[in-house]
VOGU-3710 file (C-alpha; in Angstrom, 3 decimals, decimal comma):
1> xxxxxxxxxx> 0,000/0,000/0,000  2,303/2,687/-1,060  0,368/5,859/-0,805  2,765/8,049/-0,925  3,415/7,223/-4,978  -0,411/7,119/-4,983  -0,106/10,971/-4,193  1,817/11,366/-7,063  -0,153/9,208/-9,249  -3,498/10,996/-8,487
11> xxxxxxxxxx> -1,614/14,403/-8,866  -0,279/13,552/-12,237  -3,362/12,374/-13,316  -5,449/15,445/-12,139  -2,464/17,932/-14,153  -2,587/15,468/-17,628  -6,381/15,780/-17,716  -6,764/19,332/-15,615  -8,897/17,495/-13,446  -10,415/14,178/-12,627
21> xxxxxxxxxx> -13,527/12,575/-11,345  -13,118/10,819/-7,689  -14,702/7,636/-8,959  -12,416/7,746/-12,666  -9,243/8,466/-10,571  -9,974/5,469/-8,334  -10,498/3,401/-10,893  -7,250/4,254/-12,941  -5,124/4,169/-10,183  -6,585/1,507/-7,914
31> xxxxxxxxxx> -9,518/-0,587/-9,760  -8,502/-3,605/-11,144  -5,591/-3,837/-13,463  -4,610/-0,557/-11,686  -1,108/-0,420/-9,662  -2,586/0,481/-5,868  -5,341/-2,440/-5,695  -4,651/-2,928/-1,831  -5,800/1,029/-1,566  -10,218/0,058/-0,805
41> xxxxxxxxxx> -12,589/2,940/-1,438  -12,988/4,195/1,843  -9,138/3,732/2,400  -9,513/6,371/-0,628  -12,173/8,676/0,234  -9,872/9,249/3,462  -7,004/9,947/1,424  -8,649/12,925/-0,270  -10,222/14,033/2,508  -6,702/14,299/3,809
51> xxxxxxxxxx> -5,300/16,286/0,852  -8,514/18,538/0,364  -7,918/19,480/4,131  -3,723/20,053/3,542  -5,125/22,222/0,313  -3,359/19,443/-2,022  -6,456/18,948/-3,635  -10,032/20,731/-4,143  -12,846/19,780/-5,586  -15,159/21,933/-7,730
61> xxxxxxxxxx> -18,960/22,077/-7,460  -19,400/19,118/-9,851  -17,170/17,130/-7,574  -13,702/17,371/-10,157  -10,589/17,251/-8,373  -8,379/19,781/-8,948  -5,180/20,669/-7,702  -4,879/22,932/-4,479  -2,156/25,841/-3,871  -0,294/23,025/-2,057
71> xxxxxxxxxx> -0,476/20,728/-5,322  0,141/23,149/-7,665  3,439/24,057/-6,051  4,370/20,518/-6,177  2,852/19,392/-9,678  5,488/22,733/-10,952  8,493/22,140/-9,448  11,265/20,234/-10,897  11,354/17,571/-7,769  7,540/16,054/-8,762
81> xxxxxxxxxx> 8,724/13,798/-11,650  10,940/12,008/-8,517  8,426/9,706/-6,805  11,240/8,603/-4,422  13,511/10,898/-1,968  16,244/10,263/-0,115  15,602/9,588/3,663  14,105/12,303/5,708  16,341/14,779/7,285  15,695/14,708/11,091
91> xxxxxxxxxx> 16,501/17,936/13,436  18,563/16,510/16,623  18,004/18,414/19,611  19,040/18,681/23,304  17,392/21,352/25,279  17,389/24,448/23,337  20,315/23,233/21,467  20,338/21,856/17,648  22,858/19,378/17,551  22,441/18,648/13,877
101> xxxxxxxxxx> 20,770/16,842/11,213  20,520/12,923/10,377  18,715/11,257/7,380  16,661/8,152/9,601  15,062/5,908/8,165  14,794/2,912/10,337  12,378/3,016/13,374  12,970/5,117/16,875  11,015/4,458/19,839  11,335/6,759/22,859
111> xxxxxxxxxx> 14,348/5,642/25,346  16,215/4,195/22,470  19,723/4,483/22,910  21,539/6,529/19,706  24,401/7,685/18,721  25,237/11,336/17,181  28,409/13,045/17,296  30,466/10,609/18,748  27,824/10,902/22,166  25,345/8,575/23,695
121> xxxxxxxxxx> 21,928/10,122/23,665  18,444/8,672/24,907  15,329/9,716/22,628  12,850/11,709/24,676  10,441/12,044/21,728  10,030/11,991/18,459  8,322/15,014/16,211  7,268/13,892/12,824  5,341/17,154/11,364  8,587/19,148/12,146
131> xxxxxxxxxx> 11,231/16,250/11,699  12,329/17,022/15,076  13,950/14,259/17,648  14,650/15,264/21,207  17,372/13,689/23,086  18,809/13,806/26,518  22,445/12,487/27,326  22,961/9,491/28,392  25,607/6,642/29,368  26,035/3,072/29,472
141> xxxxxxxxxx> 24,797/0,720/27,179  25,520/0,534/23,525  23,603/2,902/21,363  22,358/2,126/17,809  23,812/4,204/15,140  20,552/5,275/13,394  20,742/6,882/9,733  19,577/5,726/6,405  19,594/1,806/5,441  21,474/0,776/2,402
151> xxxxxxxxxx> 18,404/-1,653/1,606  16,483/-4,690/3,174  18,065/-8,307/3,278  16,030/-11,118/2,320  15,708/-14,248/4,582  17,417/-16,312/1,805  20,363/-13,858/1,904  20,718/-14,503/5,851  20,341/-18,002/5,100  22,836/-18,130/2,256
161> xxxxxxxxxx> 25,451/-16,238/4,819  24,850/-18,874/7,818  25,319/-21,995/5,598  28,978/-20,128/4,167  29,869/-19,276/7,613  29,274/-22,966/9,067  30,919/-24,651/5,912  34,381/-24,867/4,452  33,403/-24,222/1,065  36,398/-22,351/-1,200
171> xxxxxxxxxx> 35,716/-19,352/-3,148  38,259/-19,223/-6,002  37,065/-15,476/-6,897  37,776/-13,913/-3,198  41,135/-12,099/-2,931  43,805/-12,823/-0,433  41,554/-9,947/2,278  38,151/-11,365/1,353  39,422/-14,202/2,168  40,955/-13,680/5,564
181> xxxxxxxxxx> 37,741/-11,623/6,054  35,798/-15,114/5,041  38,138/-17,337/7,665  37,890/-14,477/10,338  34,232/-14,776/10,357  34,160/-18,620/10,297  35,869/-18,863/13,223  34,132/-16,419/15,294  31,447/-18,320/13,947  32,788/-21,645/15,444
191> xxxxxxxxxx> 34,290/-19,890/18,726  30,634/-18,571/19,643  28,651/-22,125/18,757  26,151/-19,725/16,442  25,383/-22,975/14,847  23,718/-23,860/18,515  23,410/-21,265/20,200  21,112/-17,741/19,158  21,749/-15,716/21,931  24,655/-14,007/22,899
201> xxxxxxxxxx> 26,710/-11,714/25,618  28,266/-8,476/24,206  29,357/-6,757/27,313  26,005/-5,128/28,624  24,422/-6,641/25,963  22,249/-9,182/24,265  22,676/-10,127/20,665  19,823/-12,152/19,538  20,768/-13,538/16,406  17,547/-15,243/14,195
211> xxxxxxxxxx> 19,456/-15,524/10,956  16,396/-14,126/8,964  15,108/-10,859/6,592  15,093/-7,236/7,654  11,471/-7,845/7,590  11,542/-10,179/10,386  13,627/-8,747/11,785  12,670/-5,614/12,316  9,349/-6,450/12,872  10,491/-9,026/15,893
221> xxxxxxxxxx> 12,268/-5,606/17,076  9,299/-3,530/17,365  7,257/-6,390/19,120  10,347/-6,762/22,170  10,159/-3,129/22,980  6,544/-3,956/23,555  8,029/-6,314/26,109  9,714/-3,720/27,838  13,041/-4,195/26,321  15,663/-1,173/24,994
231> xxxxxxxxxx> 16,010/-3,346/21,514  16,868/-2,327/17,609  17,634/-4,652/14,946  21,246/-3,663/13,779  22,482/-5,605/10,399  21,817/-9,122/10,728  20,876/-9,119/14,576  19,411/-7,956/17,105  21,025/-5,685/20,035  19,068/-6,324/23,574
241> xxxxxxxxxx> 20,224/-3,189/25,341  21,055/-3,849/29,260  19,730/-7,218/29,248  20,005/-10,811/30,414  20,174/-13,916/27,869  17,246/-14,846/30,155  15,801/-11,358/30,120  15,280/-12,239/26,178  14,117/-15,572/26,349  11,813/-14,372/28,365
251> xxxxxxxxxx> 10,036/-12,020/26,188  10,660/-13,991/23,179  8,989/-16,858/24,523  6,041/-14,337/25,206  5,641/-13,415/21,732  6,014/-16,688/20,268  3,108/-17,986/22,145  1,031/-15,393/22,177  -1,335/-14,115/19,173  0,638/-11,773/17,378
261> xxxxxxxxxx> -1,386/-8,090/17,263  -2,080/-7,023/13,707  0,264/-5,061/11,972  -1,183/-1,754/11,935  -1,243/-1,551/15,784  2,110/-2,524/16,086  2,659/0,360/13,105  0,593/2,801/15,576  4,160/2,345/18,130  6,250/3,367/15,448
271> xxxxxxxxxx> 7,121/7,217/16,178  8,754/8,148/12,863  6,400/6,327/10,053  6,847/9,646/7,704  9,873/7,922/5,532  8,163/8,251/1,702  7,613/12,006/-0,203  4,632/12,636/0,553  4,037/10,555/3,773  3,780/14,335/5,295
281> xxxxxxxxxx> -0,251/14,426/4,060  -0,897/11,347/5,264  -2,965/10,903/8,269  -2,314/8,819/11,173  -4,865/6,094/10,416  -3,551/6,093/6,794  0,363/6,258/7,750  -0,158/3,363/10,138  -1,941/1,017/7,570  0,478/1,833/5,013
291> xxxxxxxxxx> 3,883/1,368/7,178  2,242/-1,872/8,355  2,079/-3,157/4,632  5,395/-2,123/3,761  7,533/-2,629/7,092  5,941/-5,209/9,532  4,719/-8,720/9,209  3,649/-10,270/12,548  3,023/-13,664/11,442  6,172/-14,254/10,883
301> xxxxxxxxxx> 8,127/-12,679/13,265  6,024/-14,724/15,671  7,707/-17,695/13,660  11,282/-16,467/14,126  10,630/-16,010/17,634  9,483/-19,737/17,986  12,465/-20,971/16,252  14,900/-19,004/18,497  13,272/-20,496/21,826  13,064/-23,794/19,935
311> xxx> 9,674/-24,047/19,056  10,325/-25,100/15,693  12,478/-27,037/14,035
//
């Protein structure tokens, strides 16, 4: 449900045609055949309800949609032919002080441990409308550096990577410091029984380590700090802050026997959802069902809890 590119859709087709009936433009754009068929009607209606009330969109008095002052800035300028931006820009604060900016993109909960400027900080809260984060300093524990991803890993990627790192297999294409890299890794590997073992101490820490998707991942994140856990997934695992390997189990075991909520209220915990262009005229209802498409899925992140606690074969 990317409605965010819908925006741009429905915009484009209101400026090609100078206008556009509410039932035509739904049926372009999201009838069958259409590219947005998750988008229902009354998922619809609220969308330009939204925009008519951000002045993105109007509507004469024989209901044609036309474009607002808001979307006639946008259909004009250079940057609408770009459905996709680069990650929002996020003010860092402390106090009255601006400490700088950060593209995020991955998800911040308040309390979360970060990193900026080679300082711990704790997030007090997190301002979407003004891309504003407020922090307080803070020390022990080890933060998560949060800025833009470089793209989600599938679960056959993770997969691919355990099987390489528990085998002996020989790479003839891997220089001489790919492979040192490649028998480095292997042995840590070995040395930490990751083959057996899924949890594991890093000082103050707890890496939890499913060996699955960004998807899963992340989405098994979200659901610990429901547990009461200081947790972010960080490349291929997951870093427990100030925990116990038992603290973990513990709250994994309570999500993998427990009915997993639905994606959009898990999305509703999510403080920064705003990460497409034009996520900013979304409403919360609307931001929430669309990050929960395109971010979390429950089901199986209930699954990748089971098989860490053994569940599952």
């Amino acid at each position: 449900m990317d409605l965010s590119t819908l925006v741009q859709q429905l915009l484009s087709l209101i400026a090609q045609h100078g206008g556009a009936r509410p039932e035509e433009a739904y049926r372009v754009l999201c009838g069958r055949g259409g590219p947005f068929t998750a988008v229902r009607p009354q998922q619809f209606a609220a969308l330009l309800r939204e925009l008519a009330e951000r002045d993105v969109v109007v509507q004469s008095a024989d209901r044609t949609l036309l474009t607002g002052a808001k979307g006639d800035r946008e259909v004009n300028h250079y940057t609408f032919y770009a459905a996709f931006p680069t990650a929002e820009e996020y003010r860092l604060v402390h106090g009255d002080t601006t400490l700088g900016t950060m593209p995020v993109e991955n998800p911040i909960h308040e309390d979360q441990l970060v990193v900026f400027a080679a300082r711990r900080w704790r997030v007090l809260a997190v301002h979407e409308e003004d891309k504003l984060i407020q922090l307080t300093p803070a020390s022990g524990g080890k933060p998560v550096i949060v800025g833009p991803s470089s793209g989600r890993v599938h679960a056959v990627v993770r997969t691919r990577m355990r099987a390489i790192l528990a085998g002996d297999e020989h790479f003839p294409y891997l220089d001489s410091t790919a492979q040192q890299a490649l028998e480095q890794a292997r042995r840590a590997y070995a040395q930490l029984r990751l083959d057996e073992e899924c949890f594991v101490r890093d000082g103050q820490d707890v890496l939890a380590l499913p060996w699955t998707g960004d998807l899963e991942l992340g989405t098994l994140a979200q659901l610990l700090v429901g547990q009461g856990l200081d947790v972010a997934a960080q490349n291929l695992a997951l870093v427990v802050v100030k925990a116990t390997v038992e603290d973990v189990r513990v709250a994994v075991r309570s999500i993998a026997e427990a009915p997993p909520p639905t994606e959009v209220d898990l999305a509703r915990e999510v403080l920064n959802k705003v990460t497409a262009k034009y996520d900013r005229w979304l409403g919360a209802d609307l931001l929430a069902a669309q990050y929960a498409t395109t971010h979390l899925d429950c089901p199986a992140a209930v699954e990748v809890a089971r098989s860490l606690i053994g569940l599952v074969a």
